[in-house]
C-alpha positions as CSV (number, residue, x, y, z in Angstrom):
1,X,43.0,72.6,-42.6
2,X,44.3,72.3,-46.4
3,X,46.1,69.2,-44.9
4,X,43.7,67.6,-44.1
5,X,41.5,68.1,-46.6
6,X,44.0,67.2,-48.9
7,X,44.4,64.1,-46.8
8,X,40.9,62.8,-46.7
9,X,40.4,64.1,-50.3
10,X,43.3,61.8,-51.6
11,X,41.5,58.7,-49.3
12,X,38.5,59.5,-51.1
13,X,40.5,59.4,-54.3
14,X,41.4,55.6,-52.9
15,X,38.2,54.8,-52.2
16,X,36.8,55.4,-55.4
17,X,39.8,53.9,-57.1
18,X,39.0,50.7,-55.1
19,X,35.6,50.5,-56.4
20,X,36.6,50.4,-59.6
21,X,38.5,48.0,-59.6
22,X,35.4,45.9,-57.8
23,X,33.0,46.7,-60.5
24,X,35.1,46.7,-63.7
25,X,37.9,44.6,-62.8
26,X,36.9,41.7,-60.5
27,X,33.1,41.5,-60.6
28,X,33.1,37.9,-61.9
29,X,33.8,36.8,-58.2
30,X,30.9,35.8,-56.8
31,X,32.3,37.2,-53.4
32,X,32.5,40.6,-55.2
33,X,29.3,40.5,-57.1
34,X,27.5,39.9,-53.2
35,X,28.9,42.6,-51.8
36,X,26.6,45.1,-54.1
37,X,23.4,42.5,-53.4
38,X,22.9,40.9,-56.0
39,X,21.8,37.1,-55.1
40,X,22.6,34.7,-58.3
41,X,25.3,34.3,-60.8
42,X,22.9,35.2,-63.9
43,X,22.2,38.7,-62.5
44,X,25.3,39.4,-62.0
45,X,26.1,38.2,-65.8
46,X,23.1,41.2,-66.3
47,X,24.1,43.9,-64.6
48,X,28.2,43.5,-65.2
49,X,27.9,45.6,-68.2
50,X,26.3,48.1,-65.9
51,X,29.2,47.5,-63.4
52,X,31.8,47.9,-65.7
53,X,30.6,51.7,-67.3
54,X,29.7,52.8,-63.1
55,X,33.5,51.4,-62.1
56,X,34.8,53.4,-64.8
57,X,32.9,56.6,-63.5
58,X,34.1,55.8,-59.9
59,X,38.0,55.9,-61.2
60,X,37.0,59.2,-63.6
61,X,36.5,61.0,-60.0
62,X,39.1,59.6,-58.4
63,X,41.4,60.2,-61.0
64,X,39.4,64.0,-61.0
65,X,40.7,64.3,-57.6
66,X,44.1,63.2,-57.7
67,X,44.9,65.5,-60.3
68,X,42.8,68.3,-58.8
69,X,45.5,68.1,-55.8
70,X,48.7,67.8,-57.3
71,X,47.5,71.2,-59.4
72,X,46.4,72.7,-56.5
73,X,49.8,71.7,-54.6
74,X,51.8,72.6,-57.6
75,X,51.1,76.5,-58.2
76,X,51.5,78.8,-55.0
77,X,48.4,80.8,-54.1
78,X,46.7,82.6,-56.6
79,X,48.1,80.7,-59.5
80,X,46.5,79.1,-62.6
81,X,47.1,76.0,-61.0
82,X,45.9,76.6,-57.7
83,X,42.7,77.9,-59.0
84,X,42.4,74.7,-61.4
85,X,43.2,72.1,-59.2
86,X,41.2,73.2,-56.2
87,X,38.0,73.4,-58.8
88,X,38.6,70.2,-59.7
89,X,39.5,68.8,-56.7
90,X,36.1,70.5,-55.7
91,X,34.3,69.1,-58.9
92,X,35.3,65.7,-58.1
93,X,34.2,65.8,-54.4
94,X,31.2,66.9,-55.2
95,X,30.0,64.6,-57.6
96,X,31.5,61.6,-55.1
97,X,29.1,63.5,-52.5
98,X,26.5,63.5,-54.7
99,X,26.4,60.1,-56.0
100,X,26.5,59.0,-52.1
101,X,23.3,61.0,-52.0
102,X,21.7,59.6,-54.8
103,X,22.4,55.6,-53.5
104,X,21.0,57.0,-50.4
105,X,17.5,57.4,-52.1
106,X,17.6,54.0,-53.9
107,X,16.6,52.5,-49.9
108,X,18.2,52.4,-46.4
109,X,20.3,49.0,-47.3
110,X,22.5,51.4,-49.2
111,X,23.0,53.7,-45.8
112,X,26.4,52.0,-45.1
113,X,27.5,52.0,-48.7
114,X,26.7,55.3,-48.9
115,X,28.7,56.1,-46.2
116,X,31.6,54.6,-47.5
117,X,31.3,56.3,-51.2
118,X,30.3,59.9,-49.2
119,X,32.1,60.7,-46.2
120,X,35.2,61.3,-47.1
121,X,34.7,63.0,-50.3
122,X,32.4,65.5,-48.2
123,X,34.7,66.5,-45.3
124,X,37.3,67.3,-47.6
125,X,34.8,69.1,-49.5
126,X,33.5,71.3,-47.0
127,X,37.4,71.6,-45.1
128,X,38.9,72.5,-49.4
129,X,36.0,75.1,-49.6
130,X,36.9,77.2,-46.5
131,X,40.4,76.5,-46.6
């Protein structure tokens, strides 16, 4: 089970790392800027700066996780390091869960992004917290 989780927490981790680098790195591409809805170049000139802070937050978690596992993989059972790196590995799931939530309640176009963001970062939630 800890295999897993660590499996689908580390995907999670790539997920998230992936949209950062949609939001803060290539969101000038009109391809990019589509993908999150918005219609015409001068919103997405708008809401870039937006998209630049929220990809940062998106490679905060992942980078939350990632570290969270090589801790927890690092010390045996018991250790300072297991106990660190599975809080933050849960810390970091959590709030990826969470914000999956949250786009959930801005309307049911989001369903499928929220998907995407959520599900991975909560089955390895729930398979890290009764491993």
């Amino acid at each position: 089970m800890v295999i897993l989780a660590t499996v689908l927490g580390a995907l999670a981790a790539v997920v998230h790392v992936y949209i950062f680098v949609l939001e803060s790195v290539r969101w000038t591409a009109p391809r990019v800027w589509r993908r999150f809805g918005i219609g015409d170049q001068q919103a997405a000139d708008t809401v870039r700066p937006m998209a630049y802070n929220q990809g940062f937050y998106n490679l905060f978690l992942a980078v939350g996780a990632a570290l969270g596992l090589v801790l927890f993989w690092a010390g045996g059972p018991g250790t300072v390091a297991d106990v660190a790196g599975r809080t933050l590995v849960l810390f970091s799931l959590g709030c990826m869960a969470g914000a999956a939530l949250v786009l959930i309640t801005t309307g049911r176009r989001y369903l499928a992004a929220a998907a995407v963001q959520g599900v991975l970062p909560l089955a390895a939630f729930v398979l890290f917290l009764f491993a």
